[in-house]
N, C-alpha and C positions, 0 to 999 in steps of 0.2 A: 877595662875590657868588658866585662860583667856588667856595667850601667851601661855599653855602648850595643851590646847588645840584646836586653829587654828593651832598649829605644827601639833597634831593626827590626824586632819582634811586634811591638805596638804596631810599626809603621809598616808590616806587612798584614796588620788585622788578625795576629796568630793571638789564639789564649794562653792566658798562661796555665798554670797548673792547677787551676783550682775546680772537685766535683761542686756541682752543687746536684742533692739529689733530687727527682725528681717530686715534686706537689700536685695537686688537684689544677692548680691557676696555671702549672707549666702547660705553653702549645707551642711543641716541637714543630716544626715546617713540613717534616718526614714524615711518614708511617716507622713506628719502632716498635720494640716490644711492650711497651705500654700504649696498647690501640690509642689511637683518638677515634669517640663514635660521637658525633653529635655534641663536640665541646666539653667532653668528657675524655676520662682515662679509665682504662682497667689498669689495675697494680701487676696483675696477672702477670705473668713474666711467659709467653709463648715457648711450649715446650715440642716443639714441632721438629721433630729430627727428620732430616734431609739426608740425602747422600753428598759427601763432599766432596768439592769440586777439585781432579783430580789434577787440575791444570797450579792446582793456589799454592801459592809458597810464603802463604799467610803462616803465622804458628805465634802462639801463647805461650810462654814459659809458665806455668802455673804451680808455686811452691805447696800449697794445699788442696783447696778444693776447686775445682773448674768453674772459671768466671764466664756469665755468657756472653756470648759475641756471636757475632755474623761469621765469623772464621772459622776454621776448621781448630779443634781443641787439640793442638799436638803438637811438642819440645819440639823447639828448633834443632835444626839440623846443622846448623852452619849458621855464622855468622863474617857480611864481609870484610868489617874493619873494628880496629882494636875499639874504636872509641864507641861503636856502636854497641857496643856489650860494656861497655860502663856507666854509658852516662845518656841520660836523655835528653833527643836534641830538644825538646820542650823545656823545663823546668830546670835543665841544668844540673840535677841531682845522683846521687850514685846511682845505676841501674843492675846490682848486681843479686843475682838468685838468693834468695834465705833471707830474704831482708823483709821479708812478709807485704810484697808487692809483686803482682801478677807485671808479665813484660810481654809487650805484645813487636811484634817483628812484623814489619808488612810485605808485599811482596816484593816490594825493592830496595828490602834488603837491610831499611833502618830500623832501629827500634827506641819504643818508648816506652815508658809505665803505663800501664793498660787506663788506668784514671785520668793523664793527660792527652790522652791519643781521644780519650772518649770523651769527655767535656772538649775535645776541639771540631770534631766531627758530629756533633748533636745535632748540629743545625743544616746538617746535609751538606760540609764539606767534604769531598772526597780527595782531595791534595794533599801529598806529601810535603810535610812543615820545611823538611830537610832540600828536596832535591825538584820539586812542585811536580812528581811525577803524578796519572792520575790512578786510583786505585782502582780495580772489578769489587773487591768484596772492603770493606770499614767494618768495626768493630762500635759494637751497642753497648751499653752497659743499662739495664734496669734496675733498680731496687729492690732486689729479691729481700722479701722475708722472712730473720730470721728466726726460724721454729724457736729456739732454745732463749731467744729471747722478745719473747710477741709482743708488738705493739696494741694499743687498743682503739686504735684512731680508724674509721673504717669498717667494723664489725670484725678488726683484730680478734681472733682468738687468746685467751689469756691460758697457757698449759700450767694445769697444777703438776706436778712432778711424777705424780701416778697415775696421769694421764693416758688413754692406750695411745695417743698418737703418739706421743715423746715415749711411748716403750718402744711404737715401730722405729721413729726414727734412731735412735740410741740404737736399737738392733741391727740397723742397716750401717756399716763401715762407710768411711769418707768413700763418694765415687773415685775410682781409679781409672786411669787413663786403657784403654782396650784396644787395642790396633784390630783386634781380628771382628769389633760390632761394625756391624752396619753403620750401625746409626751414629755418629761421629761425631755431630752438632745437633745438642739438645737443643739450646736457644736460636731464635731467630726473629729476626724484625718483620719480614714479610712471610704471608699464607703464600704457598706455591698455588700454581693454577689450578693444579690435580691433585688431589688426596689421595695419592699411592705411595706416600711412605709409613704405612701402616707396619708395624713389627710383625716379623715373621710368626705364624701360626706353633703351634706346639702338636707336631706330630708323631708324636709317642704314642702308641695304642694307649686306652685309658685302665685296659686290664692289668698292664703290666707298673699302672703307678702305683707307691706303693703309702703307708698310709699307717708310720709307726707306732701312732696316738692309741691304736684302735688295735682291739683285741681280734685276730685274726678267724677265730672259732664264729666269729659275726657275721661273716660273710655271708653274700646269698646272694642265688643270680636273679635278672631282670625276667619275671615271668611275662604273660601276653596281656593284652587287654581282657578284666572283665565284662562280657555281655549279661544280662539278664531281659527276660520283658516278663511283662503283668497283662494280662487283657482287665478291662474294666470289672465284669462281672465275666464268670465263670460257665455260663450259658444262656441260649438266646432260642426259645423257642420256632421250631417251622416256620412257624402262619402267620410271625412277627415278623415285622424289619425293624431296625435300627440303625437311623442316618447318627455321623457322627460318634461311634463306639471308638472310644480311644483303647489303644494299644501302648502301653509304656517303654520305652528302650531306653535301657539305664546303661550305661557304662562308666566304667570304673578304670584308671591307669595304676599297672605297675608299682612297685612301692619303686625307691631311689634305687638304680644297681650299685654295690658295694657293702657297705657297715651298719651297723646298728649302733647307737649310743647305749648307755649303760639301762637307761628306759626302755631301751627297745623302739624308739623313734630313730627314722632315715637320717642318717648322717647326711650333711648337704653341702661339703666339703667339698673342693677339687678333684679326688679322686671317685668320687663317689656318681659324676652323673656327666653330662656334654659340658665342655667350655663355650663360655658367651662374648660373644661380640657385643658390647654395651656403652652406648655416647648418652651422659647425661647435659640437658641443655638445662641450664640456672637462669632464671632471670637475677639481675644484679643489676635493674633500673634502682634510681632516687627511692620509692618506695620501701625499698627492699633494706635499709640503713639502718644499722646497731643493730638490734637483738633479732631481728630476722634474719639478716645475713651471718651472725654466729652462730645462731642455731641450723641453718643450711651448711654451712663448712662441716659442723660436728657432725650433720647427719651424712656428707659425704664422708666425712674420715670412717663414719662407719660400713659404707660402702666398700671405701674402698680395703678398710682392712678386712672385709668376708671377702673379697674375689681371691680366685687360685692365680697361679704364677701361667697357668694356659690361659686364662680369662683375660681381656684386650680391653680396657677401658680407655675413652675419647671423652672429653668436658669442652660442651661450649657454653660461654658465657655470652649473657646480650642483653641491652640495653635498646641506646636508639640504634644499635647494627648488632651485630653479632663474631664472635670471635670465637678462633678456635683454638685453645691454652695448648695442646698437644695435640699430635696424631694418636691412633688405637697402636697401645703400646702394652707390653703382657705386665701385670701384675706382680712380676717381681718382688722380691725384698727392696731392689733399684726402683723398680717401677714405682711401685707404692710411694718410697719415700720422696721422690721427683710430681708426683698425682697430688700428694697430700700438701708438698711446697706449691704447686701452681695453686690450689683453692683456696689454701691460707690468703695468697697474696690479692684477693678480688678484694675488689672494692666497689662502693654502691654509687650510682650516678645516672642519670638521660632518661631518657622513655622505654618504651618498649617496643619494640619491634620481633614481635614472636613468629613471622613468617619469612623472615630471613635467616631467622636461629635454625627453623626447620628446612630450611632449604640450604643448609648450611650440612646439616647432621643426614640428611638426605648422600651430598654431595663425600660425606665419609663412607658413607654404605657404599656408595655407586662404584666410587674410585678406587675404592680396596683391592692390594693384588692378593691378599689371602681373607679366608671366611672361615669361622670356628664355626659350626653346626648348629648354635644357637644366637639368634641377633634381635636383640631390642632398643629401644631408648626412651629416656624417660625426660619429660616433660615439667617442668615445674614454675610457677608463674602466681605473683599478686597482682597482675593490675590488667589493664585491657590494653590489646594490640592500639596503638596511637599511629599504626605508620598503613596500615592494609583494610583496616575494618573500617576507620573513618575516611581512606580517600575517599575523592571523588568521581571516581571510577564504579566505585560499589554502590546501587542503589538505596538509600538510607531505610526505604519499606520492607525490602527483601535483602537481608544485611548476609554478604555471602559469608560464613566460617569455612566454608571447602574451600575457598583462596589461600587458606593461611598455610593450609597442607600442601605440599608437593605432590601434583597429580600421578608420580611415580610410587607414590607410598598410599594409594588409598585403596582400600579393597575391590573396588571394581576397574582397577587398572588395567590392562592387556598381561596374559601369562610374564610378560617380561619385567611385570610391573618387582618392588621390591618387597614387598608383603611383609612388612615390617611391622609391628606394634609399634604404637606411641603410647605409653604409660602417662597421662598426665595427672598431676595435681594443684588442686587450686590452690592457694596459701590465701588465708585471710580473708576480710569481709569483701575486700574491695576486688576481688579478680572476677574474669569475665567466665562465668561456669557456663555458659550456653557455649564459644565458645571453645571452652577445651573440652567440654563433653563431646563437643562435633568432631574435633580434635580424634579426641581416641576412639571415638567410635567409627570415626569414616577409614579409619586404618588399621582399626581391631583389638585394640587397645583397650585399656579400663580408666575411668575417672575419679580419682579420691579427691573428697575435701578435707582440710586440713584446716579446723577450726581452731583450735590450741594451738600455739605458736609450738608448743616444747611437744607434741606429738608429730613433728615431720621426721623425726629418725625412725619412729615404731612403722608410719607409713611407709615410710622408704626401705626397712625393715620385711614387712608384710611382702612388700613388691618384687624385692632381691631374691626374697624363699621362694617364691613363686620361681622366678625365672632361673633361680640355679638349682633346679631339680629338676628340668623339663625331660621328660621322658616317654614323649610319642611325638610327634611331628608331621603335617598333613593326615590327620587322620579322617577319613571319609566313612562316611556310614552309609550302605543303602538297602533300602525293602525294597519288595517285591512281593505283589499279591501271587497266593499261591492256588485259591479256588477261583474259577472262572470268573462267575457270577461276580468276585468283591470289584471297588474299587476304590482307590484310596482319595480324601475328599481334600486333606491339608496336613501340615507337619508343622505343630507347634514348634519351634525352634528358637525363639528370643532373635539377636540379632546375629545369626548365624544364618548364612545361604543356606535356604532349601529348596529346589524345586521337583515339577512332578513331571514323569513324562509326559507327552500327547495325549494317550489313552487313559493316563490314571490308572494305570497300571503299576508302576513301579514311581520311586522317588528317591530323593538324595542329599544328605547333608555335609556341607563341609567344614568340618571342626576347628582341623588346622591342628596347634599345638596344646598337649596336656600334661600339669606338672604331675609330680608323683602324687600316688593315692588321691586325684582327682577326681570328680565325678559329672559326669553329665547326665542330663535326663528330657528324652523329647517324646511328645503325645502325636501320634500319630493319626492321625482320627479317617476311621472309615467309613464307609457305610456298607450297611450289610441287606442285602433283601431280604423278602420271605422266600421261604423254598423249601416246599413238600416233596420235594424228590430229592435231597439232600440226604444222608448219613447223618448217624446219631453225632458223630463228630466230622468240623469243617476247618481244615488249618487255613487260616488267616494271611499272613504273612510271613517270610523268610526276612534274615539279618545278614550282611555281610557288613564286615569292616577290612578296610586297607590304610595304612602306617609307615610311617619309617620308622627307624628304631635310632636318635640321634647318639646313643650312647655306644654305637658301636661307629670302627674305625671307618669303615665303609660301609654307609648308610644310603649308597643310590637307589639301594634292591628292597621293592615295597616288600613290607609282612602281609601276607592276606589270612585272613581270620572268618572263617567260614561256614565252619564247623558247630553251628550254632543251634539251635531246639529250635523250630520252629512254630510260630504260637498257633495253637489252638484253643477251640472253645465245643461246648457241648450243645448240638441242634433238638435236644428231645421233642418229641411232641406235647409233654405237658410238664412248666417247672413250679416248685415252692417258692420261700422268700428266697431273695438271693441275697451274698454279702459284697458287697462292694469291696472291690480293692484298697487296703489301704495305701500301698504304695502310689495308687494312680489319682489318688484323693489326695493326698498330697502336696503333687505336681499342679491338676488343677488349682489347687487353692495360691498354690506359688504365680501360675499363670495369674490367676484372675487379681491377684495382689499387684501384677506388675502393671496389670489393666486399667487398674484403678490409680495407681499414683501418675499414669500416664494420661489419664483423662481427666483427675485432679490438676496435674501441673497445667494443664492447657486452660482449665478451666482459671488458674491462678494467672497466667499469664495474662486473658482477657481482660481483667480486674475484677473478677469476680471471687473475692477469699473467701464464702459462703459457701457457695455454691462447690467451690475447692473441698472446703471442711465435709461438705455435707456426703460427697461422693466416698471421700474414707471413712466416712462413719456407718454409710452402708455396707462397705466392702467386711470392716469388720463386725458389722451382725451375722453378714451371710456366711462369714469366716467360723463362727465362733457355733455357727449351728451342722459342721460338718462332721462326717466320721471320725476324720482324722485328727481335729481340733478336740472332740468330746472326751479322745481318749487321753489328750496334753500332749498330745506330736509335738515336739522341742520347736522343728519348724515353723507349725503353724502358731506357737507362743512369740517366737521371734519374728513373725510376720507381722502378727498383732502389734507388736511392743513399736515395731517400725510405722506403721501405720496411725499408730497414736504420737508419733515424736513428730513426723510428716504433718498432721491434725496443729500440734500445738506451733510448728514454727512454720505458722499460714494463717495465726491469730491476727498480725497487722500486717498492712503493706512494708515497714519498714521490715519489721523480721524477716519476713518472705525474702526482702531486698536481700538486704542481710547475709542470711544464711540458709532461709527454706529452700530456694532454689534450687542452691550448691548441693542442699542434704538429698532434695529429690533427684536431681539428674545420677548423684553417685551412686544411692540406691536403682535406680534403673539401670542404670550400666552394670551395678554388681549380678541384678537379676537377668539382663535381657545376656548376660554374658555366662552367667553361674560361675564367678569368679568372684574373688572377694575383693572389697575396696575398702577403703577409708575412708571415715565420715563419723563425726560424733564420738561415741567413745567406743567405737565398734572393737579397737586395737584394744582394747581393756579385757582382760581375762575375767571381770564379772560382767560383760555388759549381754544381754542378750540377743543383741545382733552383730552374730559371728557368722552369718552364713557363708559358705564355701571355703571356708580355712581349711586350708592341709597343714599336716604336721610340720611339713619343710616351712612354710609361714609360720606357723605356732613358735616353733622350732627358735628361727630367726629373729620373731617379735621379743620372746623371751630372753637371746641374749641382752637386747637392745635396752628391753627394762629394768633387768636385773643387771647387767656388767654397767649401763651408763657411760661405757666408752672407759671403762676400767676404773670408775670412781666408785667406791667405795660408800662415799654418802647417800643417802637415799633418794630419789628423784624430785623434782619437787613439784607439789599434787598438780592435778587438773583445773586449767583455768574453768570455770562451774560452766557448763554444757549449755545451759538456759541462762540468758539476761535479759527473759523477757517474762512478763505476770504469764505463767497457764492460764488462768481464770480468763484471761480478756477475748471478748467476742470478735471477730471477725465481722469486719466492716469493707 
């Protein structure tokens, strides 16, 4: 009876019982959870929770831990006949609970062991083996990876046993079956249309979280922005004018609202500041293989074990297309160990297509039915767009990088636009820094390069501090002349909107978001007439700033900050020497640095490396002959020190290729932004181009070098920063 019918079985084309798991060579017919992009696979196992369909009478018996499927993850209710709870009509074998085989039931009613039901429908059968009825929903089965025992095939991760990822997942218990989540079906084979199954937001006031670690006497509220200004020099005689008299306006953010660490540095924990809405997009083209792609896993694990349980993380992976591994789902102890299973399981393969990734992470932002008060995403990529930047649509003279962004995400979008940061970073010699610098800059964003393969966790590190301490939001700054006669001439501002009214009268800058203890600083430049019927003293200009405050629960009602000194200077009729501001000498020197590597690069780009070299070697004479410089200003050391690294890697066109490029655009994005990036050994606690680091980055970089992701051995050094002679001339 048994040989007569695996004969009926052969001769209706049914499988038999047997998985074979999936490979790199497998090409499924479907779309499953292991994408196909361009003759490839992601391993990635899609963690996209859905609402299930309320109509399914699909259900999985699952004796341990839940297997993915396209069905709803939940104990049968009923079964119609005896033999279908014993035996499978596939394989013929017992089918009974605790036998350490998931059983999958369909909705008409038969069931099979979840491994024959899924090697039978791989190929896009949807018939019942039993009764040939046709199904709505099949069951996928992927090859999830697993943690406790990693493979190395792929840029597998290999966990030492004191690993912090294997302490999260060890800490997180098997998931349990929840009747009352939402989210019902982790896994799925197909992306819905719409990205609105993002996990519900965490609306708990942030005062009332609480935050056992930490010694309660630490507390301290969020106070306001600080203002200051400096005029250039301290007075201006009558019978003089002076076009161009800069005005300084520094501003300073808030320390983190919450804790102090035992140092007296902003705790940057969950409780401590806004929760972030955050999609990081990975490339995981061919490139990216063996020791690139474990090193991106680690530096995600350590991602994702600093987010809070309110923090929403989304990873898209992309290649020749782009994939989205989950929706923004909270950070959980679940969350986590579900985030850290999908990145373990990527694997490297195709091209790159980085304008679909971002039209992708776009389409997370848009579709979201909830929004935590902070939202970013971070960018990261070795190789050049193959699918957008070489069509043939794009003029090859004038090579468009604003195609690659979604017009909805660039800073001069319509108010409805989604004013999003894109955090990018280059990985490696070979990625397209022109670019991703366009990249984050057309959308506000900053640009790291990432030269050492083993410094993308401190990078990733440096960028997390930043963003999970934000603590101002839209913030707007505006002057206004307050004596007649002035008017204002320009507002040094870097890549920050400033404009001036009609009159030159008044003007305005828009900041946007500041993390804790950040600082900004803009030169406002006037001109001032003569004028013998002036007072001994002439106030300048007024300061207002307007803000949200994202750490509070309701945050629609701007702070306005108004209350500000207003600058003055002294009109006598006859002055002595005067001293120049050092704070405003400074800033210059910062400006005219940023000047200089901006008309360098151009000049590099032309093919001129000479002429490159020659322009920073003027910047730093002029540099080195200032106030502020004479007296050792930290700044203008680390100005210099970056201006001589700029100098030596613009020695050939290959370096330039190389790496000078990547180094100069990331420094101009860290300047034209006063944010800090990565580049070089900036992330090193002795290197002297640290500029714009807050404690909340220090903070974070610090765990990152010191914990190693909870290994105990020591890092291992720095791949040497230079492979190229200093001595050699530029040609």
């Amino acid at each position: 009876m048994g040989s007569k019918w695996r004969k009926a079985k052969l001769a209706l084309g049914l499988n038999t019982c047997l998985y074979i798991p999936k490979t790199l060579e497998d090409s499924p017919a479907t779309a499953s959870a292991s994408t196909v992009t361009g003759g490839r696979f992601f391993d990635a196992v899609s963690l996209s929770p859905t609402t299930p369909n309320r109509n399914s009478d699909c259900h999985v018996d699952m004796p341990t831990t839940p297997t993915p499927s396209s069905s709803g993850l939940r104990m049968p209710k009923h079964h119609n006949s005896k033999s279908s709870k014993s035996t499978c009509a596939i394989c013929l074998m017992s089918m009974k609970p605790g036998q350490g085989h998931a059983i999958f039931t369909a909705e008409c009613s038969h069931s099979f062991h979840f491994n024959c039901i899924t090697s039978n429908v791989k190929h896009g059968n949807q018939i019942c083996p039993v009764c040939r009825a046709k199904w709505k929903e099949i069951p996928f089965q992927s090859p999830l990876t697993d943690i406790s025992q990693p493979r190395s095939r792929n840029g597998q991760v290999h966990w030492p046993q004191h690993d912090a990822w294997m302490t999260v997942v060890r800490q997180v218990p098997p998931a349990r079956l929840d009747t009352n989540r939402n989210i019902s079906n982790l896994f799925q084979t197909v992306e819905p249309s719409v990205f609105d199954d993002d996990e519900v937001v965490d609306h708990r006031p942030m005062g009332n979280q609480k935050n056992s670690s930490t010694d309660a006497t630490n507390h301290h509220s969020m106070g306001a922005i600080e203002v200051k200004t400096w005029p250039e020099i301290s007075a201006v005689t009558k019978s003089a004018s002076h076009n161009n008299f800069a005005v300084l306006v520094h501003l300073k953010a808030p320390h983190a609202v919450g804790l102090l660490n035992q140092s007296g540095m902003p705790v940057t924990g969950q409780n401590s500041r806004a929760p972030v809405d955050l999609v990081t997009v990975l490339d995981v083209s061919g490139s990216m293989a063996g020791t690139k792609l474990a090193l991106l896993k680690r530096a995600m694990g350590f991602v994702i074990q600093n987010l809070g349980p309110a923090d929403r993380l989304s990873v898209i992976a992309f290649s020749s297309t782009a994939r989205r591994l989950f929706p923004l789902r909270r950070m959980s102890d679940t969350g986590k160990q579900e985030a850290l299973q999908a990145v373990n399981s990527l694997s490297s393969n195709g091209g790159t297509n980085i304008a679909e990734a971002l039209k992708k992470s776009a389409k997370i932002m848009t579709d979201r039915k909830w929004k935590n008060p902070v939202s970013s995403i971070i960018l990261l990529s070795d190789g050049q767009d193959t699918y957008t930047i070489n069509s043939p649509n794009v003029a090859a003279t004038q090579t468009n990088y604003r195609s690659l962004l979604p017009a909805c995400m660039q800073r001069n979008a319509a108010s409805s636009g989604l004013h999003i940061p894109v955090h990018a970073f280059g990985f490696g010699a070979d990625h397209d820094a022109v670019s991703m610098h366009s990249i984050s800059e057309t959308s506000g964003g900053t640009f790291s390069f990432i030269e050492a393969e083993n410094v993308i966790q401190d990078a990733f590190a440096q960028c997390i501090g930043g963003l999970l301490s934000v603590v101002v939001q839209e913030l707007r700054v505006e002057v206004e002349c307050v004596h007649p006669v002035l008017r204002l001439n320009s507002i040094k501002a870097g890549s920050y909107n400033a404009s001036l009214a009609s009159d030159n009268k008044s003007g305005n800058i828009e900041v946007g978001d500041l993390y804790a203890d950040e600082e900004r600083d803009f030169l406002v430049m006037l001109d001032i007439p003569a004028d013998r019927s002036s007072n001994d003293m002439m106030t300048l200009i007024k300061v207002k700033c307007t803000y949200k405050d994202p750490t509070q629960s309701d945050n629609l009602d701007l702070v306005t900050l108004d209350h500000i000194d207003d600058v003055k200077i002294e009109r006598p009729d006859t002055i002595g020497q005067l001293i120049v501001s050092m704070e405003v000498d400074k800033q210059r020197n910062r400006l005219q640095s940023a000047e200089a590597m901006a008309e360098a690069r151009s000049a590099a780009e032309n093919g001129d490396l000479a002429a490159a070299v020659s322009v920073l070697e003027r910047c730093r004479k002029k540099l080195s002959e200032t106030v502020s410089a004479k007296a050792g200003d930290r700044l203008c050391l680390a100005l210099d020190a970056e201006l001589k690294e700029m100098q030596e890697r613009m020695a050939n066109r290959r370096v330039y290729e190389t790496s000078g490029r990547a180094y100069v655009l990331s420094g101009l994005s860290s300047h034209s932004w006063q944010r800090a990036t990565a580049r070089g050994d900036s992330t090193d606690s002795t290197s002297l181009i640290q500029a714009y680091q807050t404690p909340s980055m220090i903070d974070m970089v610090s765990r990152s070098q010191t914990m190693y992701l909870g290994s105990p051995a020591p890092r291992p050094p720095l791949r040497p920063l230079r492979s190229f002679p200093a001595r050699q001339q530029p040609r």
